[in-house]
N, C-alpha and C positions, 0 to 999 in steps of 0.2 A: 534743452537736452536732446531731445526731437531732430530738429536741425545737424546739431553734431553726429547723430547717428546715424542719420540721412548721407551726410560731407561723408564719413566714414563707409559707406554702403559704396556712393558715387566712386572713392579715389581706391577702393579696394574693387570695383569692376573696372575702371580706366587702368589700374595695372594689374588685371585679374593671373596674366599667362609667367609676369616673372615672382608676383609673389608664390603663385606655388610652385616654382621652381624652389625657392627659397624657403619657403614656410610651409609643408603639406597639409594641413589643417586647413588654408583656406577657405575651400568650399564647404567644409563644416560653420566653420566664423562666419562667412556670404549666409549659409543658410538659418542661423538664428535670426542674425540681422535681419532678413527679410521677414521671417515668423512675427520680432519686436513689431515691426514698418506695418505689417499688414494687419493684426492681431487690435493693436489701437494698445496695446498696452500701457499701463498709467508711470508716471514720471516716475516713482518711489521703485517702483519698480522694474525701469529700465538701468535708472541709477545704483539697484541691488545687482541685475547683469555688468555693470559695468564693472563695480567692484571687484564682482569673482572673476573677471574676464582682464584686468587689469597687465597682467602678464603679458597674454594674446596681443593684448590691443602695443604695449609697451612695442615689442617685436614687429609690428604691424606698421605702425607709424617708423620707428627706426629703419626699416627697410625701405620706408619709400622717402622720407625727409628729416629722420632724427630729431621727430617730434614726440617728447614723451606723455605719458596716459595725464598726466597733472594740468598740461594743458588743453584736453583734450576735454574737459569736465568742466575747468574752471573758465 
């Protein structure tokens, strides 16, 4: 889960300038992200951010390759 949130951190700074053209939230999302990354937070509980963030991440992936949050997790 670690990994995926990491890939997710990477492809949301490699298109940092048109997702927030697109999405203004961004650098809110970038900045949890990095809080989980840095923090060491435990799995149960990255996997509880993901759930409520489900939405976010849904939009986040559609905008950059129309990958949705199910496989994002699984």
């Amino acid at each position: 889960m670690l990994l995926e949130l990491m890939d997710l951190e990477e492809r949301i700074l490699e298109n940092r300038t048109v997702l927030i053209k697109s999405y203004p939230y961004t650098e809110i999302l970038l900045s949890q992200i990095n809080t989980i990354l840095d923090f060491g937070i435990s799995s149960d509980k990255i996997k509880e951010w993901l759930e409520s963030n489900r939405t976010v991440i849904n939009e986040i992936y559609e905008l950059l390759d129309g990958k949705m949050y199910e496989s994002f997790i699984n």
